[in-house]
C-alpha angles and dihedrals in degrees: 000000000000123000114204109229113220130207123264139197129188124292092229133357112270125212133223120169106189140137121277107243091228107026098044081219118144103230127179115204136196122210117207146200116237145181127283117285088010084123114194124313136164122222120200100213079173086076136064111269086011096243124220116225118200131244099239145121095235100057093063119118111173131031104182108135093319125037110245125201124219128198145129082015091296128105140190127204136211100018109164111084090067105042089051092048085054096044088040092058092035108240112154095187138055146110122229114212114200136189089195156011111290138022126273112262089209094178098340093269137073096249095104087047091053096044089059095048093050093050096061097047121221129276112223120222130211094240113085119253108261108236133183108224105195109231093179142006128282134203137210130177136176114187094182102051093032086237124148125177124175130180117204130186107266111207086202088062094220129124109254128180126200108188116188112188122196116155089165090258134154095211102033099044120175116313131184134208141198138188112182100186139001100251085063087067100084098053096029114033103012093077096048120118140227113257136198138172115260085229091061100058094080097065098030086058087047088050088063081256133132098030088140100048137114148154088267097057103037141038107247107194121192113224092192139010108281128201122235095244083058091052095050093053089053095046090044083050095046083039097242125138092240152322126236121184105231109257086218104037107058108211101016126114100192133104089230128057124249108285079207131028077223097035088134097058093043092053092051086056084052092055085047091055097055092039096057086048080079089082100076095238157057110279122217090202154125109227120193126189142184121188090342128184140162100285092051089042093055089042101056092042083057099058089044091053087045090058089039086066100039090053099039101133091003113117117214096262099204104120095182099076131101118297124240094202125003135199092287104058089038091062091044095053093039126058088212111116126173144343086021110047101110107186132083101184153330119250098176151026139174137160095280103015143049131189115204128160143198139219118235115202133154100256086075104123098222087067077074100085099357085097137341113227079354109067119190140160117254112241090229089062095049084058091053093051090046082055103045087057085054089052089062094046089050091041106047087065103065121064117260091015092186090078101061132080122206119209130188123247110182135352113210133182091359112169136183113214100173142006119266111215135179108289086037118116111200119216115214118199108176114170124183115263088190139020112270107259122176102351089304112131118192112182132163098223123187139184139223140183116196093346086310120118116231108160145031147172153143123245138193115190135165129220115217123180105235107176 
């Protein structure tokens, strides 16, 4: 049995005021709850005709140590805390309401942004959530930055994250990270700081970087031993009184201890979080990531947004892999018998969608007579085998499905592109065009042989308990 998991916004708006990391601007942002597929976007009211920047990979225009957003001639910078506080706690929908440039570092992780998430609650909408599921892997490599990311198909359908972390440092070393499941994101990734090399301060203040840092909202490792004088000239750079090394934690700059022994490499599964969030949905997926940044990040949510695009409506056609239902089962679930049951197996199923075949051979009966020396399979038959896949779908969400029927109520748009002839398999792929009320299934099924479409239609049944 399936639930379909809806979408969900927050129950009220929630407030932060903070300094931006980079701007050294203080910035007070609203988050919002919004309408369904609505998705995440940012809106500057600081500016005239307050202009809403999307959430979206492509509109990023900068990656140096924070990944900034550009449309409509406003940008936003370091945006991913938020956005992978917002993934990381599932919420599809908010606006995010700004007085200034950047978002507020709060503490240089995304925990104050999850508790008060969590505080308010979630309000759940009537449109199913929009999730990626991976059908085959996907590369990504960066020789100039050393960087490798790879995405791989995750049978748990969950979204899963591997971080391996290795600057060529002596106090940092080489850490891992792992995330198993989304729902491990708020007590194991959410409370992870930013991090940067003591050696590295220098240039980032020179770059016009960093304003807003300081030893509370960032990691500050110390790659060698410094002398004081050193530190004085930094902290006279960055505009602080002064830096002290932590006599306990060897390596460690902050006035606070790790929070991790690998909270580096935490908090870089946290940017790729946000990051990913880029994409505009829920990923089914293994990512895995070496050495990863920003610019790796957004590219990489590029190229899964790019193949987004290329499979919408397609089904996965491989029709070898595991069943998850076979010939049994299906029997067991549908009434139909020869010579008219019509489906072989089920190959997928998610919250609003399901993918089924069937195997075409001669033996079928109807060749018989359709047609004689030119056997093809007759496009109302077609139709039946695309709903009987829909009767599945309908009928593998109510309990004791076996004693239920499902009868059709109306066929609507239906179309034939190509013949289907013995040898063929046909690939359905029906997905809900609304949600299921009442019994009633309406579903927009189509067909393909070989990655051709050769069939469509819209159906509307009804399931009735008959026993």
């Amino acid at each position: 049995m399936t639930e379909i998991t809806r979408q969900r916004t927050l129950k009220s708006p929630i407030e932060f005021s903070g300094i931006g990391l980079h701007t050294g601007q203080t910035t007070t942002m609203t988050v919002l709850p919004a309408d369904e597929n609505h998705g995440y976007k940012f809106q500057r009211i600081d500016l005239e005709n307050q202009p809403i920047i999307d959430a979206d990979a492509d509109r990023v225009i900068g990656t140096q140590r924070g990944t900034t957003l550009e449309q409509h001639g406003a940008q936003v910078h370091t945006t991913e805390h938020i956005l992978a506080a917002l993934y990381g706690c599932e919420v599809d929908n908010a606006l995010i309401q700004l007085t200034g440039p950047e978002i507020p570092i709060m503490d240089g992780s995304a925990q104050e942004f999850v508790e008060a998430i969590e505080s308010v609650g979630y309000e759940e909408q009537e449109a199913p959530r929009v999730y990626y599921k991976l059908r085959d892997n996907i590369a990504f490599e960066d020789l100039e930055k050393d960087v490798e990311m790879l995405a791989v198909p995750e049978p748990s359908n969950e979204f899963r994250l591997t971080v391996m972390v290795d600057y060529r440092s002596p106090v940092l070393g080489t850490q891992h990270a792992s995330m198993y499941k989304i729902g491990d994101f708020k007590k194991d990734i959410a409370n992870c700081r930013t991090f940067v090399f003591l050696k590295e301060v220098k240039e980032l203040a020179k770059a016009d970087l960093i304003k807003g840092g300081d030893l509370n909202n960032a990691v500050v490792l110390i790659e060698r031993p410094y002398a004081e004088k050193e530190l004085d000239e930094i902290a006279q750079l960055v505009g602080k009184q002064s830096l002290h090394a932590r006599a306990d934690v060897p390596g460690v700059l902050n006035t606070s201890p790790l929070r991790y022994q690998n909270e580096p490499a935490r908090h870089k599964l946290l940017d790729i979080m946000g990051d990913l969030a880029l994409t505009g949905r829920f990923i089914q997926a293994h990512i895995l990531a070496a050495r990863p940044g920003h610019a790796g990040n957004v590219s990489f949510a590029k190229i899964l947004k790019k193949k987004m695009k290329e499979e919408i409506g397609k089904p996965n056609m491989d029709v070898n892999r595991p069943s998850l239902f076979d010939i049994n089962q299906i029997s067991a679930m549908l009434p139909h018998r020869y010579p008219f049951l019509l489906v072989d197996k089920i190959l997928e199923i998610d919250e609003n969608s399901i993918v089924g075949c069937k195997n075409v051979t001669i033996n079928e009966p109807f060749f018989q007579g359709h047609f004689p020396g030119n056997p093809v399979m007759p496009g109302v038959l077609q139709v039946e085998a695309m709903a009987q896949v829909g009767g599945i779908f309908a009928l593998q969400t109510v309990e004791d499905p076996e004693n239920y029927t499902t009868y059709f109520m109306k066929i609507d748009n239906v179309k034939f592109k190509q013949k289907v002839l013995p040898g063929d398999t046909i690939v359905f792929h029906l997905e809900l065009i609304s949600p299921i009320r009442r019994g009633l299934v309406n579903m927009r099924g189509k067909g393909y042989v070989k990655g051709q479409l050769v069939s469509e239609a819209e159906m509307l049944a009804q399931i009735v308990k008959e026993r």
